[in-house]
C-alpha positions as CSV (number, residue, x, y, z in Angstrom):
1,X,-4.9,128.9,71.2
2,X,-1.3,128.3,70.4
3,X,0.6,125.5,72.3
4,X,2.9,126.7,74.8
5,X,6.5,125.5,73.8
6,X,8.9,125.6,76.9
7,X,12.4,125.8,76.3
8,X,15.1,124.4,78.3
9,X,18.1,126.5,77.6
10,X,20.1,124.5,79.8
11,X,19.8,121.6,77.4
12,X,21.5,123.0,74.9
13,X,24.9,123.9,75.3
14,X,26.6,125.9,72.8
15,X,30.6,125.5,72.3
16,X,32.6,128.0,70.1
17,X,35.2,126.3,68.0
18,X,38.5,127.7,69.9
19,X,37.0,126.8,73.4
20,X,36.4,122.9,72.1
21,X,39.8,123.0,71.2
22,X,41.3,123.9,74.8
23,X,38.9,121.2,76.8
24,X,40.9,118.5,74.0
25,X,43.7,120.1,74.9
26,X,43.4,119.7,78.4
27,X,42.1,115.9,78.1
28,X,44.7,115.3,76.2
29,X,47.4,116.7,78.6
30,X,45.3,115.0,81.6
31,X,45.8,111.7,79.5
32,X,49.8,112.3,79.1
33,X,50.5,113.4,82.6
34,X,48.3,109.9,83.7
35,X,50.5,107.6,81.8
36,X,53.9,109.3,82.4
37,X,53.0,109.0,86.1
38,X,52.4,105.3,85.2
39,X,55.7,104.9,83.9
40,X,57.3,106.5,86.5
41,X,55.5,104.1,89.0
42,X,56.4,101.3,87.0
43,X,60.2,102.4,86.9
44,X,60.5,102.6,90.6
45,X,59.1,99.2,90.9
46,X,61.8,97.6,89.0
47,X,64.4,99.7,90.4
48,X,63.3,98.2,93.6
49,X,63.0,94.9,92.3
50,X,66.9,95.0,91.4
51,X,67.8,96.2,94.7
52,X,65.6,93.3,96.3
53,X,67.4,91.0,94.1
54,X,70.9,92.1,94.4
55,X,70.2,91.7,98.6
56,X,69.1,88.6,98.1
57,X,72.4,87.7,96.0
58,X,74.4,89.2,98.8
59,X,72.8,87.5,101.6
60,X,73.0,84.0,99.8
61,X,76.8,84.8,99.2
62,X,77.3,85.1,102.5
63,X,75.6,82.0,103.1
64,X,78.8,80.3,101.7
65,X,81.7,82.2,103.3
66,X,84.7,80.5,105.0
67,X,83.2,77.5,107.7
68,X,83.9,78.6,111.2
69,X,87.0,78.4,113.1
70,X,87.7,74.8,114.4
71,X,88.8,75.9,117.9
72,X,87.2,75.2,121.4
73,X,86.0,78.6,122.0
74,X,83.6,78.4,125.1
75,X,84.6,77.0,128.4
76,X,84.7,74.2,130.8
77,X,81.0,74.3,131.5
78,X,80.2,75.1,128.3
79,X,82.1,73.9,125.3
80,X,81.8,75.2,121.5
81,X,82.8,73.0,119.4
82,X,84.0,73.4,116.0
83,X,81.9,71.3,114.5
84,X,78.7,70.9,116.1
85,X,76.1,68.4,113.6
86,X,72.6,68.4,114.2
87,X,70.1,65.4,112.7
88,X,69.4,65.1,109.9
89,X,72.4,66.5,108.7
90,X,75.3,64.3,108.1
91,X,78.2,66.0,108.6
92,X,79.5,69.5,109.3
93,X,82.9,71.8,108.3
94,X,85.1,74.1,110.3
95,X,88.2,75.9,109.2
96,X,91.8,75.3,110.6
97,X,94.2,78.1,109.7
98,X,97.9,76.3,109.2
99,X,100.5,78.8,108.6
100,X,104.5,78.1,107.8
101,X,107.5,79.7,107.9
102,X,110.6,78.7,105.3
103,X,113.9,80.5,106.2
104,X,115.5,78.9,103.2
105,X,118.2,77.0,104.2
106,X,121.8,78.0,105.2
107,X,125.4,77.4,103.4
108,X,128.1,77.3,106.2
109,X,132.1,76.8,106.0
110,X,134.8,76.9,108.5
111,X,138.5,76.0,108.7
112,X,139.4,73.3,111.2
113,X,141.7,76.0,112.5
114,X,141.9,80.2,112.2
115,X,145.9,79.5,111.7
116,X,148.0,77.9,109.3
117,X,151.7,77.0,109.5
118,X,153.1,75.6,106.3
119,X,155.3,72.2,106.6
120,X,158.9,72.0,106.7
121,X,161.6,74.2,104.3
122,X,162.2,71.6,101.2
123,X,165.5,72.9,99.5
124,X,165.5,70.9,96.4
125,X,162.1,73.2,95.8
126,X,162.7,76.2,97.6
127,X,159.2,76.0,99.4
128,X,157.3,75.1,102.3
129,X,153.6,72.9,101.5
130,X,150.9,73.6,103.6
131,X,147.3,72.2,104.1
132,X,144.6,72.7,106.0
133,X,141.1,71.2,106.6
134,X,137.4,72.9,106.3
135,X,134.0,72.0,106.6
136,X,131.1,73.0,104.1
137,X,127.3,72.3,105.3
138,X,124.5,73.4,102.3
139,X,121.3,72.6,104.3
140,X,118.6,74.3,101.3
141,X,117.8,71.0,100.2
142,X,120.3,71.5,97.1
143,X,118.4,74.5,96.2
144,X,121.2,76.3,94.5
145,X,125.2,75.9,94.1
146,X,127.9,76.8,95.6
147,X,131.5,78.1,94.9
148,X,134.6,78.6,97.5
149,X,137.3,81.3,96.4
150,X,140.4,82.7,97.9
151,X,142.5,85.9,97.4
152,X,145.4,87.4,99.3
153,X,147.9,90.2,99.2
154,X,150.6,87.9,99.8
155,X,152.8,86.8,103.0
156,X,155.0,89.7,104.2
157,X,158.7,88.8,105.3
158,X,162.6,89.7,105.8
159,X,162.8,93.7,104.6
160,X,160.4,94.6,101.9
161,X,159.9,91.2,100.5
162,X,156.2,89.7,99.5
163,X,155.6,85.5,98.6
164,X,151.9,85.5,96.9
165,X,151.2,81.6,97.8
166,X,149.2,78.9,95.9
167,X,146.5,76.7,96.0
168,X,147.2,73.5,94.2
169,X,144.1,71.4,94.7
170,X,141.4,70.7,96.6
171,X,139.3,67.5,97.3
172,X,135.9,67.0,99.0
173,X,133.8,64.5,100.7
174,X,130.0,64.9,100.4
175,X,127.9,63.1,103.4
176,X,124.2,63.8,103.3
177,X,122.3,64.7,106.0
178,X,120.6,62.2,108.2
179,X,117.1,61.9,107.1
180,X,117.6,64.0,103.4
181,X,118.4,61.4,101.2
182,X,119.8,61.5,98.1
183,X,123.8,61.9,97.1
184,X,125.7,64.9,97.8
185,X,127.1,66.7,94.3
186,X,130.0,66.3,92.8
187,X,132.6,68.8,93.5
188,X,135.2,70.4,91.2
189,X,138.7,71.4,91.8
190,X,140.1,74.1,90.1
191,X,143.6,74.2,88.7
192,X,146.5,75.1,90.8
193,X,146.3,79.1,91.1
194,X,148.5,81.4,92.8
195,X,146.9,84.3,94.9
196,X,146.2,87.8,94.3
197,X,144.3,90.4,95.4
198,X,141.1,89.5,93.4
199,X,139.1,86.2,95.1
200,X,140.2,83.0,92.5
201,X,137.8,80.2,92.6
202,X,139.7,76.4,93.9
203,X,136.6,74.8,94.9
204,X,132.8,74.6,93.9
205,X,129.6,72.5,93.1
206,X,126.6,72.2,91.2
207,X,122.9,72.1,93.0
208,X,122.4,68.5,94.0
209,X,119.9,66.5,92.1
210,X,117.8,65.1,93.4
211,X,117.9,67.8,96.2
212,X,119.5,67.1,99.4
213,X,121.4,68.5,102.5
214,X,125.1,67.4,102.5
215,X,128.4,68.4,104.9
216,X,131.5,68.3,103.1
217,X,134.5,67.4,104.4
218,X,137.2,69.6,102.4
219,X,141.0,69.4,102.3
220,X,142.8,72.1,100.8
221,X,147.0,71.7,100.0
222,X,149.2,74.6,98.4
223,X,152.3,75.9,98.7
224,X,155.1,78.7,99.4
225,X,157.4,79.5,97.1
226,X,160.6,81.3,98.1
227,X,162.7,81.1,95.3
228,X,164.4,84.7,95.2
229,X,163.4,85.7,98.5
230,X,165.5,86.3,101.6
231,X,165.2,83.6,104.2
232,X,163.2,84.4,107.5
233,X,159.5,84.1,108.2
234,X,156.7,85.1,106.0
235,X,153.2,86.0,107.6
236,X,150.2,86.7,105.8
237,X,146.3,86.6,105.6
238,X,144.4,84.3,103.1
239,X,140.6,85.6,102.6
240,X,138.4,82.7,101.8
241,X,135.0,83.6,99.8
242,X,132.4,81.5,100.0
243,X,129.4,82.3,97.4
244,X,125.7,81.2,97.3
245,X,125.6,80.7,93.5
């Protein structure tokens, strides 16, 4: 009798070539799409890493802003203090906000009077003197000089006639101002000039050094001429510049 030989056809398992190839070609895409999602995992966990850090930089920034404001801001019954120190620590910071205002200073001049009447007729000269007295204050702690000019269109008289008058010289005091110390600056005179219409510089000074505030005490002399004008009153206005330079 022949042995009975049992076959178990679902032991074997036969595989065509081209349908081998498409299970490695599904492993393999199973394998790519597994690590891709790994990386993209991986990604997102440093991205939030970065944002966890940069909140913890902005939180630790904020742990050194500006101390608070040194006022009393509660009440009566309870105070707030600015600075409120609890043991152990040893000391404590608030902020006090100072703020202030510069309005630079002011240059100032007036005449001791808004009218001037010149001194008695001299015939040997054919002219009258005049003088009259100002005051200068520079208060900018001798930030900057300061010049004094004069112009006129001349004193009007008799008929049609017209005396242009002069400014011989000028001299000046300096006193500084209580509590500025220092010494005032020199002033300088200019030359005898005789008036026109454009402003003529007879007076000015430099920027004190050191700086300091000073009053000066000014006297101004000049004369009118009248040689070859008709005799009579003459009447005119003097414009007096005064320039922050």
């Amino acid at each position: 009798m022949m042995p009975d030989i049992k076959m178990q056809a679902s032991s074997i398992v036969y595989c065509p070539k081209h349908v081998q190839g498409n299970v490695y070609e599904e492993e393999e895409r199973f394998f790519t799409m597994h690590t891709k999602l790994k990386m993209n995992l991986l990604k997102l966990g440093m991205s939030l890493l970065v944002v966890v850090s940069m909140a913890t930089t902005f939180v630790g920034q904020h742990a050194f802003a500006a101390p608070p404001d040194c006022s009393n801001g509660g009440t009566v019954a309870v105070p707030a203090p600015g600075i409120t120190i609890t043991s152990p620590a040893t000391s404590g910071t608030c902020a006090l906000t100072l703020t202030a205002t510069s309005t630079g200073g002011n240059l100032t001049f007036s005449t001791d009077s808004g009218s001037v009447t010149a001194g008695t007729y001299v015939p040997a000269t054919y002219s009258s003197p005049f003088t009259f007295g100002s005051s200068l204050t520079d208060d900018r702690s001798g930030s900057g000089a300061w010049t004094l000019q004069a112009s006129s269109t001349g004193l009007a008289g008799p008929g049609s006639s017209i005396i242009e008058p002069s400014f011989d010289s000028s001299t000046a005091t300096g006193t500084a101002i209580t509590g500025s110390g220092g010494s005032c600056a020199t002033t300088t005179s200019a030359p005898a000039i005789t008036l026109s219409g454009t402003p003529q510089t007879y007076l000015s000074a430099a920027a004190s050094t050191p700086p300091v505030n000073c009053t000066y005490a000014i006297s101004t002399s000049g004369t009118v001429n009248f040689v070859g004008h008709a005799a009579g009153t003459y009447t005119g206005i003097v414009t007096i510049t005064l320039l922050n330079a």
